[in-house]
N, C-alpha and C positions, 0 to 999 in steps of 0.2 A: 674264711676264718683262718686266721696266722697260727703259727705254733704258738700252743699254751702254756705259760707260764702252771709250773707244777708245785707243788708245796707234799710233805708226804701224807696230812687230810687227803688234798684233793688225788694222788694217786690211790687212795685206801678204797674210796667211794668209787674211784671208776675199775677197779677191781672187782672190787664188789658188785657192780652192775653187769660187768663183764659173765659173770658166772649165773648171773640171775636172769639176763638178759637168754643166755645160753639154756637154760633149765625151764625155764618158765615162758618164754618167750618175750618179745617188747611191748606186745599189749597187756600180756598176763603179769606185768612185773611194774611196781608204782614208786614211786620216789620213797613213801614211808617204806616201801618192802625196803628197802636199798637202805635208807635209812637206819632202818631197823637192824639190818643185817650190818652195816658199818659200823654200826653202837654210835652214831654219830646223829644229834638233836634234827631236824627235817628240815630246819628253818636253814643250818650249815649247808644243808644239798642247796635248796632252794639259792642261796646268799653266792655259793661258789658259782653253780651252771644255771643257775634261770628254770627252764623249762625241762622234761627228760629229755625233747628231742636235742635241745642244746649240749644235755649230760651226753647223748650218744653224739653229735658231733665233736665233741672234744674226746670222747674214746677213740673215735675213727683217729681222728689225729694222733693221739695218744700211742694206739696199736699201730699206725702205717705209715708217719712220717720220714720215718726212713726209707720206706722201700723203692718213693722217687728218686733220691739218690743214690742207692744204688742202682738204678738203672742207669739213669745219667750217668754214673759212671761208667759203668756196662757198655755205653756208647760210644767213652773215648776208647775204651782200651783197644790193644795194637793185636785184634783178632779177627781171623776171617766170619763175614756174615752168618753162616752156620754156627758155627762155635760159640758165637754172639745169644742166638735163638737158644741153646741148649744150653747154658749159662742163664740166659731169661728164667727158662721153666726150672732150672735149678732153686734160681732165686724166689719167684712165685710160690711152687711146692713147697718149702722152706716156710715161706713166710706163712702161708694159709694152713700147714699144719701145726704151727707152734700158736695161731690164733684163732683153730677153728670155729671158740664158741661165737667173735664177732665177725668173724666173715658168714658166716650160719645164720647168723641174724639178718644180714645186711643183704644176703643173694637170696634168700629166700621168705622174706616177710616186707619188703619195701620194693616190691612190682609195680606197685601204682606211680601213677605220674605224681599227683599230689605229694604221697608222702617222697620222692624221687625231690621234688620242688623245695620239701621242707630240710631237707638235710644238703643244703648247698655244697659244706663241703663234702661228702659222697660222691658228687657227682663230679666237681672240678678234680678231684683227688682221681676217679677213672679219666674223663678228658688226658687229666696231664698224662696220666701214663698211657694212655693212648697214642700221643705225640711220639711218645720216644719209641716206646714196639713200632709204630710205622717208621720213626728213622730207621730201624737196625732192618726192617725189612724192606725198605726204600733203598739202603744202602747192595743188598743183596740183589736188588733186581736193577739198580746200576751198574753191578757187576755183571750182570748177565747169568746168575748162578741161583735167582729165584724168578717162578713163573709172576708175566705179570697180570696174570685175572685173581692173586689170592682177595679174597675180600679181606682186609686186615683185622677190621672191628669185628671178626669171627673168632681169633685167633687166642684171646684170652678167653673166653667163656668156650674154648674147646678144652684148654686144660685146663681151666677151675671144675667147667663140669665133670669133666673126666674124673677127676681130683673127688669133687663131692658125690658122685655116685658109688665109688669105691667108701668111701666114709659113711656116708648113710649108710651103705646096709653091710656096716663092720663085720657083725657076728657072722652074715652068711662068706664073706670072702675069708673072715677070721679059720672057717669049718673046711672052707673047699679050701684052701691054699695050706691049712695046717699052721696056721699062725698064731697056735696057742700063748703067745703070750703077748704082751704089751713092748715089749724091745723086737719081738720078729715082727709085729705088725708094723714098727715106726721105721725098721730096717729095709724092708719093704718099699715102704712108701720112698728112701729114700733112693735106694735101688731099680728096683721091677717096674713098679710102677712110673717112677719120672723116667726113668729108659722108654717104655711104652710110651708113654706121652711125647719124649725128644722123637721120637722114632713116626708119630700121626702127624704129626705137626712137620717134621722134615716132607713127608710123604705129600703133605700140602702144599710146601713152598716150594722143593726142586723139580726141576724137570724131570721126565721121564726118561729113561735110560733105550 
């Protein structure tokens, strides 16, 4: 699926899905809910994306189209391999906490192969960035400055998960870290937390001292 032509309807309704999808889940949440919640007639949902699963391949697109390109970019700039990796997890963290509710959706309610099959673009969308994290890591272990058994297709569900176990269970790290508010939690994440993460993930790729 190409990038979607947007009109500000069809952005209102994938908002709108976005937060419902996020609340309710993608089974628990139906075109009239959405509908309903957009103030927008069902037949308009139906007319613009077809099916929900099509509604949520055009959100995917909608929320992530750029993040390919940034990396692609990420890949020409004029940095050592390293610096490349922690740049990545900059960019990822970044991305997946300003859009938790569909990446929450998307990593954890579509495990199955089938519905995996039915949201095409999902899957070419991870492929492609798959390519380019193995450039920057290909690149490092041409250098000679990254080990070569990393398994690579590890290497992003080591910081989403990392990423989303911290988020799942907000309140209790909200309680043990003292992060009573909403600005030290997101300060945090962009801090401590992506520090930790550049820091397991170098721990993976360089060699041992």
């Amino acid at each position: 699926m190409s990038k979607i032509e947007l009109n500000d309807k069809k952005i209102q309704i994938l908002e709108v899905s976005e937060k419902l999808f996020s609340e309710r889940g993608f089974e628990g949440t139906s075109i009239r809910d959405i509908s309903k919640a957009a103030k927008i007639n069902i037949a308009m949902v139906s007319y613009y994306f077809g099916s929900k699963d099509r509604l949520l391949e055009s959100l995917i697109i909608y929320k992530t189209s750029d993040l390919k390109l940034k990396i692609e970019n990420l890949l020409h700039e004029n940095l050592e391999p390293i610096d490349k990796v922690n740049k990545l997890i900059e960019i990822y963290i970044h991305r997946i906490n300003c859009n938790k509710g569909i990446f929450r959706v998307l990593h954890f309610e579509f495990a199955s192969r089938k519905k995996e099959e039915n949201l095409q673009a999902f899957t070419e969308l991870k492929k492609g960035n798959l390519k380019l994290v193995e450039s920057i890591i290909q690149e490092g272990q041409a250098k000679g400055v990254f080990r070569k058994d990393v398994i690579i297709p590890l290497i992003t569900p080591t910081i989403m998960g990392t990423f989303f176990h911290f988020h799942m269970n907000k309140t209790f790290f909200q309680d043990l870290l003292q992060l009573d508010t909403e600005a030290k939690y997101d300060a945090y994440i962009k801090t401590s937390l992506t520090n930790h993460i550049q820091q397991t993930i170098k721990a993976l790729l360089v060699y041992e001292n």
